[in-house]
N, CA, C and O atoms as a printed pandas DataFrame, in Angstrom:
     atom_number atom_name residue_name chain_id  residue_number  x_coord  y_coord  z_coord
0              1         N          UNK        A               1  -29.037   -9.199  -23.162
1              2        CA          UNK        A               1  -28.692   -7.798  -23.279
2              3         C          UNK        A               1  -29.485   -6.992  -22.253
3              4         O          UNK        A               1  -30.599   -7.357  -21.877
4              5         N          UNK        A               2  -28.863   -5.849  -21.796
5              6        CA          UNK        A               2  -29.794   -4.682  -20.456
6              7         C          UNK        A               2  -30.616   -4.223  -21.074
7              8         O          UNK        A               2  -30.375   -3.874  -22.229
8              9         N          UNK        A               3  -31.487   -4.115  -20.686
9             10        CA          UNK        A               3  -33.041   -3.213  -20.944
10            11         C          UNK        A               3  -32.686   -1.979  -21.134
11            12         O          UNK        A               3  -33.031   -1.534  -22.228
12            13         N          UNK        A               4  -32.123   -1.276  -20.463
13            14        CA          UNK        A               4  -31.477   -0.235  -20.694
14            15         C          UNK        A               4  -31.110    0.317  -21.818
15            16         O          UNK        A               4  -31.455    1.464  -22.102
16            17         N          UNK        A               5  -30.135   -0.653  -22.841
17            18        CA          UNK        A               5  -29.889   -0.515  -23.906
18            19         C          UNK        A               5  -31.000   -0.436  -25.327
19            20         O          UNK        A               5  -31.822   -1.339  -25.483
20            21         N          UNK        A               6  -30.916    0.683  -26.268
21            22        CA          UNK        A               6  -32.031    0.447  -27.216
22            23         C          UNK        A               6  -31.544   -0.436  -28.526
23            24         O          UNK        A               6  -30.813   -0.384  -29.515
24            25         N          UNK        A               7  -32.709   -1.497  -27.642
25            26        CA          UNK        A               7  -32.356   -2.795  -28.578
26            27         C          UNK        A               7  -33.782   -2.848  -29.952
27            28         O          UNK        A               7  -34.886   -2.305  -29.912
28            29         N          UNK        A               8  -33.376   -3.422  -30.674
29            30        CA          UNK        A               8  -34.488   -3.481  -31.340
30            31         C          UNK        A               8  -34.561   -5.458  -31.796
31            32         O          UNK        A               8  -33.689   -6.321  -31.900
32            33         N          UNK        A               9  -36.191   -5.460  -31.966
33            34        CA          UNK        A               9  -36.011   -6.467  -32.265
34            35         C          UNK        A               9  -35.637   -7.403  -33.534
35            36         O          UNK        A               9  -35.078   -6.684  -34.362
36            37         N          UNK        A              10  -35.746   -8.861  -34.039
37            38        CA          UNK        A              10  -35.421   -8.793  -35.541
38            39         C          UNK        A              10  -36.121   -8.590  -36.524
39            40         O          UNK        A              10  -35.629   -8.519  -37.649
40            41         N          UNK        A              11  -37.912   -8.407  -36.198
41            42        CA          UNK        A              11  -38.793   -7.674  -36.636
42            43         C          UNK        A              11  -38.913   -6.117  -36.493
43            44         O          UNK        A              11  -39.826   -5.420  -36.935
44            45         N          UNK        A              12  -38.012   -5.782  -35.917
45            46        CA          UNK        A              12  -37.771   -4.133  -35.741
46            47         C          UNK        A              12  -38.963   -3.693  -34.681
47            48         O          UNK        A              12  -39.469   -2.571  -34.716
48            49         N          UNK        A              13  -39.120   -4.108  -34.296
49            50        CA          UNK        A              13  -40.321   -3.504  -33.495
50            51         C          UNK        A              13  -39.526   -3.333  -32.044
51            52         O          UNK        A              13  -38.524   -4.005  -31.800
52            53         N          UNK        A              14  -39.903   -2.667  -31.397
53            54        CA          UNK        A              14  -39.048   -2.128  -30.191
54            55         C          UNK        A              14  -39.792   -2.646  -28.847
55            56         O          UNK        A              14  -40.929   -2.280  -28.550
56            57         N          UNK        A              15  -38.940   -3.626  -27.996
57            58        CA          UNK        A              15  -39.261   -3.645  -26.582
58            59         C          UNK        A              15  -40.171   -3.078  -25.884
59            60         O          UNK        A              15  -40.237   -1.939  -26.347
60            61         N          UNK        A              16  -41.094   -3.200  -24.849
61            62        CA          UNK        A              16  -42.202   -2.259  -24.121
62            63         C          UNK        A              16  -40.868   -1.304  -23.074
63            64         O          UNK        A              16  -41.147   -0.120  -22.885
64            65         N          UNK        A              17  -39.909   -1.668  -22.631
65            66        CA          UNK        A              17  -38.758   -0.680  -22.030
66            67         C          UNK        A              17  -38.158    0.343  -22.994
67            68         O          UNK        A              17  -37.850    1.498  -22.699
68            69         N          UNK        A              18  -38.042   -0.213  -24.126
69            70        CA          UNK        A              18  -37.187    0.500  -25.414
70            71         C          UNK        A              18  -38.181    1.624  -26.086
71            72         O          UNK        A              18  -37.738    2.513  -26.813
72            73         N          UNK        A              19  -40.229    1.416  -25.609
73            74        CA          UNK        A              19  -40.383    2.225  -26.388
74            75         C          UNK        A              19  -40.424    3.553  -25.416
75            76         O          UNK        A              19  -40.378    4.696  -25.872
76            77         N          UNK        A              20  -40.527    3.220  -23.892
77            78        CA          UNK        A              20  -40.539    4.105  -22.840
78            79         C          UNK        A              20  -39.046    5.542  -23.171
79            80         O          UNK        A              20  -38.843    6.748  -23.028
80            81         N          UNK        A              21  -38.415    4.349  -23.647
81            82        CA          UNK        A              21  -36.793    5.111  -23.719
82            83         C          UNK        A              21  -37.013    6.221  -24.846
83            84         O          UNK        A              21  -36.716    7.409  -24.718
84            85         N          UNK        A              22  -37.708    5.501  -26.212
85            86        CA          UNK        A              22  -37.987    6.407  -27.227
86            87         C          UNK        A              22  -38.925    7.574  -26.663
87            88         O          UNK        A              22  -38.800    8.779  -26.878
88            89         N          UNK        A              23  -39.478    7.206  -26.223
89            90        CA          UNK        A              23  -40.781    8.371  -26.263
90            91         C          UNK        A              23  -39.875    9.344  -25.446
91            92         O          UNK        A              23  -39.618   10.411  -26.004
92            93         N          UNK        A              24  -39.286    9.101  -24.041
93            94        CA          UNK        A              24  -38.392   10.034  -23.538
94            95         C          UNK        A              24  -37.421   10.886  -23.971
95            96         O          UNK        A              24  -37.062   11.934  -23.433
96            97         N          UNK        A              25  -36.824   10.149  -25.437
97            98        CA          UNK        A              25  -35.701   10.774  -25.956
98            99         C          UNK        A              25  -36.811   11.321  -27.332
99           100         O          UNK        A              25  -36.082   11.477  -28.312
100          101         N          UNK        A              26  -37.892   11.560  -27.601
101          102        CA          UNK        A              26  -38.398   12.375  -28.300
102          103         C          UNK        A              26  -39.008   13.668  -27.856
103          104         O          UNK        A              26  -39.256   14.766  -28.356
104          105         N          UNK        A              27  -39.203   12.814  -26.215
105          106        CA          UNK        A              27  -40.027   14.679  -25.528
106          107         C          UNK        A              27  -38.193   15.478  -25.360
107          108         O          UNK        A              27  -38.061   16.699  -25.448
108          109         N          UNK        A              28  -37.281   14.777  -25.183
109          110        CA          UNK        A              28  -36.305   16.037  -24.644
110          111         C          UNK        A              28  -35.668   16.122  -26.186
111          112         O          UNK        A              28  -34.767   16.931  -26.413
112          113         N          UNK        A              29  -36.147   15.306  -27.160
113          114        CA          UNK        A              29  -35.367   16.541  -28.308
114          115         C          UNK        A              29  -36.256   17.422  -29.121
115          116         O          UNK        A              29  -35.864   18.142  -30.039
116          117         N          UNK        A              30  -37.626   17.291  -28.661
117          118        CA          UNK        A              30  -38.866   18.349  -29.033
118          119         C          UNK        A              30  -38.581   19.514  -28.094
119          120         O          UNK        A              30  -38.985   20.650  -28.340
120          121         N          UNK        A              31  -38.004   19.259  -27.210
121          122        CA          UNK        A              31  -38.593   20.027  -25.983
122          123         C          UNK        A              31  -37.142   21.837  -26.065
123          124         O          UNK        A              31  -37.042   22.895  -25.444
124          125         N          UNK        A              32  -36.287   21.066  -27.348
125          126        CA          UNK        A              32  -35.634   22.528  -28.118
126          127         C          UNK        A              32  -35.901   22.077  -29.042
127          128         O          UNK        A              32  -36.044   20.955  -29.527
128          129         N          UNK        A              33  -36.021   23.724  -29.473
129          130        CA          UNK        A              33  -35.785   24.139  -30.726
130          131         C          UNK        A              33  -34.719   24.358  -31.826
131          132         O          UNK        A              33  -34.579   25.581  -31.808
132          133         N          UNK        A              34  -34.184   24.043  -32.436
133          134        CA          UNK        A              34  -32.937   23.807  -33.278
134          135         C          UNK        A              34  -33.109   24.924  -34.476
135          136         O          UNK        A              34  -33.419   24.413  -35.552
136          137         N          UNK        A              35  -32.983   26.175  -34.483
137          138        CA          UNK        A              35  -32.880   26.593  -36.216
138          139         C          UNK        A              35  -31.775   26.966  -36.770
139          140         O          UNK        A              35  -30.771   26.943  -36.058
140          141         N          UNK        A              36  -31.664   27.360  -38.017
141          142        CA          UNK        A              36  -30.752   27.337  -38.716
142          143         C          UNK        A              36  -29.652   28.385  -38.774
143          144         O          UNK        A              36  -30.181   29.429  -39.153
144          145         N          UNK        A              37  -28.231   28.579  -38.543
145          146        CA          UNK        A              37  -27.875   29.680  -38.139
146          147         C          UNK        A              37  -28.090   30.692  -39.033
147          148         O          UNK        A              37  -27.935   31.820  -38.566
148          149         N          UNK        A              38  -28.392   30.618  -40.140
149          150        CA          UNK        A              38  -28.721   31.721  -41.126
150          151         C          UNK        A              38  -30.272   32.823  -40.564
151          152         O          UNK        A              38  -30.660   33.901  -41.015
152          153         N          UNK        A              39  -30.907   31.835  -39.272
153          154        CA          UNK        A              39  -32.306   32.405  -39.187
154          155         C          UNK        A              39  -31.577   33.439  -37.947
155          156         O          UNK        A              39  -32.129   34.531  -37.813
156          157         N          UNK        A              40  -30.708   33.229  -37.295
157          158        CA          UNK        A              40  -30.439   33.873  -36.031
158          159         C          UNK        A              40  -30.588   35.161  -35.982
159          160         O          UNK        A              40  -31.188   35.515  -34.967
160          161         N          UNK        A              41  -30.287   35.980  -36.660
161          162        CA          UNK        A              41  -30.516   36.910  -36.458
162          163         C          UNK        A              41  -32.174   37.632  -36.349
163          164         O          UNK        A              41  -32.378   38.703  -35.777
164          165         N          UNK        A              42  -33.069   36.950  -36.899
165          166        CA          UNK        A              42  -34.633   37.206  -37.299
166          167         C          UNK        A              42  -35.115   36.751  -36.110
167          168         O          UNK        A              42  -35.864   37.445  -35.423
168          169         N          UNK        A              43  -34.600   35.146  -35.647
169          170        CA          UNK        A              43  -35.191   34.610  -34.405
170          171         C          UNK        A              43  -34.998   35.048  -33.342
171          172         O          UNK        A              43  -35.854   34.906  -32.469
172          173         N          UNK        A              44  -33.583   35.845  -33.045
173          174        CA          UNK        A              44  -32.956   36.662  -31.859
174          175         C          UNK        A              44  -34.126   37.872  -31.608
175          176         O          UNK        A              44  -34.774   38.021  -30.573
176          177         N          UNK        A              45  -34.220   38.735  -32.902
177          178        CA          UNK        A              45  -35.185   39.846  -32.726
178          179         C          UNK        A              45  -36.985   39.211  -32.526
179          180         O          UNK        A              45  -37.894   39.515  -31.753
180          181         N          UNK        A              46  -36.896   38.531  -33.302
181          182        CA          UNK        A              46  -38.540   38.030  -32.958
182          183         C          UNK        A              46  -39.098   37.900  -31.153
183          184         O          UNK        A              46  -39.905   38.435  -30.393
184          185         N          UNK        A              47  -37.850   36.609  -31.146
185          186        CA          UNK        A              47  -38.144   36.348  -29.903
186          187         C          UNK        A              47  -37.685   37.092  -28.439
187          188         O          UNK        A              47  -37.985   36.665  -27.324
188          189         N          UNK        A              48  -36.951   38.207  -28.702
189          190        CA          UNK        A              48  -36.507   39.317  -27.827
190          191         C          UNK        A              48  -35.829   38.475  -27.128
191          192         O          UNK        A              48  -36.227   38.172  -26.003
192          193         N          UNK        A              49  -34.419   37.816  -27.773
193          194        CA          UNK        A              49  -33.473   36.944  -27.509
194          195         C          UNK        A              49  -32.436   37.817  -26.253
195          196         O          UNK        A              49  -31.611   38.528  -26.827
196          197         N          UNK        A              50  -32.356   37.872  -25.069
197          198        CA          UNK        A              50  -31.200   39.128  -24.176
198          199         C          UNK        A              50  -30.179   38.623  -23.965
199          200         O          UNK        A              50  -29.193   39.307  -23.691
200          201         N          UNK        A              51  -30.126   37.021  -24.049
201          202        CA          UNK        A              51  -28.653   36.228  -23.059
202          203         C          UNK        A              51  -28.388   35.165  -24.112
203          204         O          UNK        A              51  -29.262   34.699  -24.843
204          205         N          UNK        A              52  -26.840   34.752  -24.127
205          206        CA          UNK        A              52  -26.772   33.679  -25.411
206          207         C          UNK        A              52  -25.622   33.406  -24.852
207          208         O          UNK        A              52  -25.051   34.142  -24.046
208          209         N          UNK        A              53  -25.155   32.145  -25.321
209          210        CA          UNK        A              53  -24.198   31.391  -25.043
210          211         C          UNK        A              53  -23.452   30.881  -26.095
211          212         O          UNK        A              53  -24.088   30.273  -26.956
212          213         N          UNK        A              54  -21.793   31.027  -26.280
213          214        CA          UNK        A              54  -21.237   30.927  -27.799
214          215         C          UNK        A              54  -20.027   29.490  -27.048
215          216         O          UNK        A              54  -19.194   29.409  -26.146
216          217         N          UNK        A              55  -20.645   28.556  -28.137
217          218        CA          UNK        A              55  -19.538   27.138  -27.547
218          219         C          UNK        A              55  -19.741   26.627  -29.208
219          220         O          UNK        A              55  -20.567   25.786  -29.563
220          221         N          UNK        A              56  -18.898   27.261  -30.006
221          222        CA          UNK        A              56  -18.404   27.221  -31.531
222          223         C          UNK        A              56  -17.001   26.900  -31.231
223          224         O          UNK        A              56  -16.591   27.101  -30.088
224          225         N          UNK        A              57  -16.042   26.314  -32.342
225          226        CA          UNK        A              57  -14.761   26.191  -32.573
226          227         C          UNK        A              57  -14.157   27.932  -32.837
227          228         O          UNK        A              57  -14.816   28.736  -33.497
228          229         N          UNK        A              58  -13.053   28.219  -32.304
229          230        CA          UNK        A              58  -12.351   29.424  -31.781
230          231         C          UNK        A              58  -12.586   30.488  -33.620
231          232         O          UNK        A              58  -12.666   31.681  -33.914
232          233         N          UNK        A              59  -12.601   29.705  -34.080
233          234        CA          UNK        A              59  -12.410   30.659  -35.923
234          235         C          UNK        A              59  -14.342   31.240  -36.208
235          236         O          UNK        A              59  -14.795   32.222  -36.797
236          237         N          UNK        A              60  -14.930   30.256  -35.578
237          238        CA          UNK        A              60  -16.338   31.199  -35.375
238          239         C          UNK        A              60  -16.808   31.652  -34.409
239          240         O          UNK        A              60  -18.020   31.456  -34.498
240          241         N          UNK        A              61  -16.517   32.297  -33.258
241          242        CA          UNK        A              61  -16.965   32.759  -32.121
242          243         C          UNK        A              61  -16.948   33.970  -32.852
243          244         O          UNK        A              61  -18.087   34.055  -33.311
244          245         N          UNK        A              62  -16.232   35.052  -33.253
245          246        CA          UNK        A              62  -16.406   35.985  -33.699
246          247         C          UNK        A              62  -17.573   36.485  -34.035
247          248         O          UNK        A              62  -18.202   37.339  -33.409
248          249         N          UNK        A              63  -17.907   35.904  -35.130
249          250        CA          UNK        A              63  -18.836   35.307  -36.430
250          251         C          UNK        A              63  -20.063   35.885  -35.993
251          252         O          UNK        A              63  -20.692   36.878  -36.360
252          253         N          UNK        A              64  -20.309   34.718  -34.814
253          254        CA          UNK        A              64  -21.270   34.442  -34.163
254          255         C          UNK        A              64  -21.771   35.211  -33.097
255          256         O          UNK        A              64  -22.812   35.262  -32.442
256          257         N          UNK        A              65  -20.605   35.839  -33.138
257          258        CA          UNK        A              65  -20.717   36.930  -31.362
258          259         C          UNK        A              65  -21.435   38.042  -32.158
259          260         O          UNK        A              65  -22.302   38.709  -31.593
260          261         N          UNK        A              66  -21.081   38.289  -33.561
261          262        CA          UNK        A              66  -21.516   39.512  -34.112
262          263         C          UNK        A              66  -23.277   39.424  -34.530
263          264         O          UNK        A              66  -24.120   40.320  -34.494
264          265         N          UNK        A              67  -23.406   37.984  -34.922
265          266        CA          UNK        A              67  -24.744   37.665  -35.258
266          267         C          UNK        A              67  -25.880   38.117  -33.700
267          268         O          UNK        A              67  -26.876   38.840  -33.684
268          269         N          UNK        A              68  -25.384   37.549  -32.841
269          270        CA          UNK        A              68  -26.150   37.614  -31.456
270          271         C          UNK        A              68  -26.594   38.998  -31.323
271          272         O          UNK        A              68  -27.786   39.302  -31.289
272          273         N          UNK        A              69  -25.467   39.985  -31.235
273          274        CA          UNK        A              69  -25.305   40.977  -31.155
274          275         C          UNK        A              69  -26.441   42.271  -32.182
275          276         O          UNK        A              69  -27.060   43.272  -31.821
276          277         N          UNK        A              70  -26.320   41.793  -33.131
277          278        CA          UNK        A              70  -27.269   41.943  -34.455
278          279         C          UNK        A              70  -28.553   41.498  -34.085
279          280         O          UNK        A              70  -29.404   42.349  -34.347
280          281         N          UNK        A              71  -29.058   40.349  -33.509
281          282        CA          UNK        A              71  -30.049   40.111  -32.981
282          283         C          UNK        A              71  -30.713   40.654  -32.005
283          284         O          UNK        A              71  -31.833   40.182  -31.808
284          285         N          UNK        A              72  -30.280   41.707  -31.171
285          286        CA          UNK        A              72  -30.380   42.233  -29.996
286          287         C          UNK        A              72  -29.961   41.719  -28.537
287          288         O          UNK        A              72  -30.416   42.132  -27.470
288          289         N          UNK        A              73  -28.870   40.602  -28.752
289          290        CA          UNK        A              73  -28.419   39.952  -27.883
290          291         C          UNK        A              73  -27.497   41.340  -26.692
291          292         O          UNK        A              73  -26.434   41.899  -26.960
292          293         N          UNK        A              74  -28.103   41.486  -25.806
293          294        CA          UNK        A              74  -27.185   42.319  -24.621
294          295         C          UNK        A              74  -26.137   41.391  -23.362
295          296         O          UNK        A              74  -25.427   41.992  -22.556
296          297         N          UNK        A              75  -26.235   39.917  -23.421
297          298        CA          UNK        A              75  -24.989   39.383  -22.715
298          299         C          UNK        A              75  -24.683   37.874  -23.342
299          300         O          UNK        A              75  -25.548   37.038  -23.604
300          301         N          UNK        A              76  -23.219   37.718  -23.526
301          302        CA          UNK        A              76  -23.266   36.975  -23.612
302          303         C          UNK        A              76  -21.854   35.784  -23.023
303          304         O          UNK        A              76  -20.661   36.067  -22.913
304          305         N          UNK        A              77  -22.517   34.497  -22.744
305          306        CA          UNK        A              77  -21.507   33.607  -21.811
306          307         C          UNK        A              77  -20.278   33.237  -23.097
307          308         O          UNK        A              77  -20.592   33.690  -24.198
308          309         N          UNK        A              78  -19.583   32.839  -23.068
309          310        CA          UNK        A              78  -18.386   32.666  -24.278
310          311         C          UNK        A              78  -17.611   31.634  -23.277
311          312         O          UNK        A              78  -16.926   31.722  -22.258
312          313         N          UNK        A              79  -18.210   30.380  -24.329
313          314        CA          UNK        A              79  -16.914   29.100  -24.190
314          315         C          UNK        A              79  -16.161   29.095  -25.340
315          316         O          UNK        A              79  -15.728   27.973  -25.601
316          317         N          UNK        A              80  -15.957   29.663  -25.853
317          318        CA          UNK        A              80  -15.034   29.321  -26.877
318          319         C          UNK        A              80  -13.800   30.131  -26.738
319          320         O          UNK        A              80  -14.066   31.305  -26.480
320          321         N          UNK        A              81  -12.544   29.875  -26.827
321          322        CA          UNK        A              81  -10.955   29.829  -25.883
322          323         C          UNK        A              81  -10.642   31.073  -26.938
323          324         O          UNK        A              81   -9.685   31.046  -27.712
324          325         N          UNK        A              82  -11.799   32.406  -26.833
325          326        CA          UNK        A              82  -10.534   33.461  -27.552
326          327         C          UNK        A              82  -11.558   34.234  -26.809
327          328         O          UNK        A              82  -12.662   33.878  -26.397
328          329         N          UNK        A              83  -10.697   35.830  -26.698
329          330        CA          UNK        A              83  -11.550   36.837  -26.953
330          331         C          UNK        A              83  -12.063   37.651  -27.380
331          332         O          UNK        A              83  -11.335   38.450  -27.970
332          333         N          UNK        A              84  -13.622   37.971  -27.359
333          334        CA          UNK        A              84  -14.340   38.399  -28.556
334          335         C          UNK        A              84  -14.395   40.073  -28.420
335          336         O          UNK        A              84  -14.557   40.629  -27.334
336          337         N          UNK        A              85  -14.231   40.812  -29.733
337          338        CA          UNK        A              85  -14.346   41.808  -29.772
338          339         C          UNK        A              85  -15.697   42.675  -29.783
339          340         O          UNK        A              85  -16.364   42.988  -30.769
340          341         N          UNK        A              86  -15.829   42.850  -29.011
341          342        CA          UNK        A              86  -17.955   43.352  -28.541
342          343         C          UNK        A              86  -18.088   44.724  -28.025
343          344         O          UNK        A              86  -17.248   44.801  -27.128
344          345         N          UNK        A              87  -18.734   45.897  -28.132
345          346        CA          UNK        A              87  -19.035   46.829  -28.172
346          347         C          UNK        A              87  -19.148   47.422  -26.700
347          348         O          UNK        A              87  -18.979   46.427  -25.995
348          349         N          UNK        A              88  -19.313   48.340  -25.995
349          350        CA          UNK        A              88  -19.044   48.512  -24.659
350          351         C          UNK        A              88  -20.155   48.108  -23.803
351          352         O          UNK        A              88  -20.105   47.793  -22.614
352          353         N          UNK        A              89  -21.383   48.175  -24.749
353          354        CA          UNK        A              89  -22.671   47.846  -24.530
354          355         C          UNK        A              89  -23.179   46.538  -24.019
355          356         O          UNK        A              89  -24.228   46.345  -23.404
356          357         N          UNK        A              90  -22.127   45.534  -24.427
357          358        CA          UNK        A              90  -22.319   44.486  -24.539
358          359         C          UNK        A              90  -21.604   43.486  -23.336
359          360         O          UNK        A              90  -20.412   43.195  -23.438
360          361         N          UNK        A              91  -22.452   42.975  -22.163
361          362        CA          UNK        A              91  -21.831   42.321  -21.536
362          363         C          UNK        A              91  -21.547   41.054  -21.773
363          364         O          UNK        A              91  -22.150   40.428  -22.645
364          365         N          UNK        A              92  -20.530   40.480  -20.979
365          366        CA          UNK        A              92  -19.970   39.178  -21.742
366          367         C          UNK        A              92  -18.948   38.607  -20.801
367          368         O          UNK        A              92  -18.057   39.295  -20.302
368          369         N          UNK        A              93  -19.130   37.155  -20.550
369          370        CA          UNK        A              93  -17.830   36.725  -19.408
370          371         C          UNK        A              93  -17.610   35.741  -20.412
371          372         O          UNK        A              93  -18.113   35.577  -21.524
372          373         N          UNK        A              94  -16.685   35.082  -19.724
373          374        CA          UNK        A              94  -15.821   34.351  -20.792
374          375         C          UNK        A              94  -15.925   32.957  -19.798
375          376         O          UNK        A              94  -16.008   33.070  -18.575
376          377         N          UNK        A              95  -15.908   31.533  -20.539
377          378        CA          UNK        A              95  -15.823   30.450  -19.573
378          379         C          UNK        A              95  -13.984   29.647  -20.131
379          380         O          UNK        A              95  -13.930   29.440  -21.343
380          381         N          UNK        A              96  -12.998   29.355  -19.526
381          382        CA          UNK        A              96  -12.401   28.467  -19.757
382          383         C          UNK        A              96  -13.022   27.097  -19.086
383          384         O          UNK        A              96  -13.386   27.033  -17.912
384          385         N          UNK        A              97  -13.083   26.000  -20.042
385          386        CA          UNK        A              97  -13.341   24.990  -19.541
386          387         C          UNK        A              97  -12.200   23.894  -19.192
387          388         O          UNK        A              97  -12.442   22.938  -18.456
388          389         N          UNK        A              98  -10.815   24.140  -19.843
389          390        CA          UNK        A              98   -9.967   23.407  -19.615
390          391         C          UNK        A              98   -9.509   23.704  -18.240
391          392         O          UNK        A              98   -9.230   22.839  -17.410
392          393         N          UNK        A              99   -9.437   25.269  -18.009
393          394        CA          UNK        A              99   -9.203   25.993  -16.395
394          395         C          UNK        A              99  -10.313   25.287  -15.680
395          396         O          UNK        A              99   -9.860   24.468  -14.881
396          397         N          UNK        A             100  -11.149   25.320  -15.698
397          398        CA          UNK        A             100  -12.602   24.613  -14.811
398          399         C          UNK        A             100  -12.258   23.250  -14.915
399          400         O          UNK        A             100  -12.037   22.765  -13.805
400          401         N          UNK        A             101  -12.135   22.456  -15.855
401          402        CA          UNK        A             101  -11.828   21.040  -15.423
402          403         C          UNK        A             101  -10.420   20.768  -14.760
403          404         O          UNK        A             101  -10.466   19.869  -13.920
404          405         N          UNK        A             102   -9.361   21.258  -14.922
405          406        CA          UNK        A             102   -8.246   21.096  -14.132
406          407         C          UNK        A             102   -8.713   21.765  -12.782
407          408         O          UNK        A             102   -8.350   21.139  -11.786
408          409         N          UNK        A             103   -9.329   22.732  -12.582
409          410        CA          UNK        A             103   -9.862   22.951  -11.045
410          411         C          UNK        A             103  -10.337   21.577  -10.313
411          412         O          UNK        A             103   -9.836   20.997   -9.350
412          413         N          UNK        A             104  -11.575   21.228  -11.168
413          414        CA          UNK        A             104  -11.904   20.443  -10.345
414          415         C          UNK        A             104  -11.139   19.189  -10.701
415          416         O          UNK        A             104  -11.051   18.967   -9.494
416          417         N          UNK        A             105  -10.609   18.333  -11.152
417          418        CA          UNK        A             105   -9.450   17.438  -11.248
418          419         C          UNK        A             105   -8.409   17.626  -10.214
419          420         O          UNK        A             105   -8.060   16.569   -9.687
420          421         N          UNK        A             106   -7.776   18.778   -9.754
421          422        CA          UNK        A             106   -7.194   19.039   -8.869
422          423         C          UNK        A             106   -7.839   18.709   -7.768
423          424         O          UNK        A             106   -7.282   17.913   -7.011
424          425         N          UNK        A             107   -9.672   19.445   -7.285
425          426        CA          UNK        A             107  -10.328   19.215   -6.568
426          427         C          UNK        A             107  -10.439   17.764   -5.495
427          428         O          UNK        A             107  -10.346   17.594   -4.279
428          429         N          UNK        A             108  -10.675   16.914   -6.631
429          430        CA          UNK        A             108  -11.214   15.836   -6.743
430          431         C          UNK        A             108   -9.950   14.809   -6.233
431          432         O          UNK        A             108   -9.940   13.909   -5.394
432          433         N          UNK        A             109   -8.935   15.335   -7.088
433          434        CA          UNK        A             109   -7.452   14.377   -6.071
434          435         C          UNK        A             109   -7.094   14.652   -5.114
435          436         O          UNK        A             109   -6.629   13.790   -4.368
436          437         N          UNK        A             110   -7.187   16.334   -4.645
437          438        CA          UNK        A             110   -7.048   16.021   -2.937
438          439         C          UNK        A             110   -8.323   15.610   -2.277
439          440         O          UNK        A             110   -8.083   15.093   -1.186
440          441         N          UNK        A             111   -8.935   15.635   -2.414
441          442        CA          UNK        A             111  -10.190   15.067   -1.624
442          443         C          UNK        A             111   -9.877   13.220   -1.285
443          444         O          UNK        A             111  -10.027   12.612   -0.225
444          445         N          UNK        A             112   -9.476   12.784   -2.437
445          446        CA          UNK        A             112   -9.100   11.539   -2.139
446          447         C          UNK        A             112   -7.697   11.157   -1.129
447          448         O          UNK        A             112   -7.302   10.091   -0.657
448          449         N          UNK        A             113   -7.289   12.259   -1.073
449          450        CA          UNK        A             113   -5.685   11.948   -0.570
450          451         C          UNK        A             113   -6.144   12.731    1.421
451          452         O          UNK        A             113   -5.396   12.711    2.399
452          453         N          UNK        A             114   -7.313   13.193    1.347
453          454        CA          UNK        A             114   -7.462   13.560    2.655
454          455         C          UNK        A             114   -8.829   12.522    3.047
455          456         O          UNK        A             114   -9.717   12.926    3.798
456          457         N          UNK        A             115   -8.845   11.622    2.643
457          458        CA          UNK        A             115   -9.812   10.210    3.120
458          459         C          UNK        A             115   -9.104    9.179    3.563
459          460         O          UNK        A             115   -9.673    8.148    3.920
């Protein structure tokens, strides 16, 4: 099997490569913070939250746009495929990602067809 892969052994004890892998995949999931969406609004104001990014399923972007907003959120990026109703105050672009990946999909096949 690749080293690469996190193998364990049949004593469970982990590879000298496998524990390199762990320790790496513990600093980058320490390295955010995860809280609970019920705290958002407290953590937005605590931490003088200004820019946020909403990539929820289309029935909570709303929801969520309003929570940010409540938090003292003043811009925010929006992947999620509707648009949100936000105050005049409030800047906000919108991302399609299906438009962005057919860009570059398009991109990417002529590039091959001019090689």
């Amino acid at each position: 099997m690749d080293s690469r892969n996190l193998v364990v052994d049949d004593d469970e004890e982990l590879q000298p490569a496998d524990q390199d892998l762990m320790r790496l995949m513990f600093y980058a999931h320490n390295a955010v913070d995860l809280d609970p969406m019920h705290t958002l609004t407290d953590t937005g104001r605590q931490q003088n939250i200004r820019l946020a990014a909403i990539a929820v399923p289309a029935e909570a972007s709303q929801q969520v746009a309003d929570m940010l907003i409540d938090s003292g959120v003043e811009g925010i990026l929006n992947f999620a495929p509707v648009m949100l109703s936000l105050p005049d105050t409030i800047q906000a672009v919108g991302v399609d990602l299906a438009m962005e990946l057919e860009q570059l999909a398009f991109t990417v096949v002529n590039n091959r067809k001019n090689d």
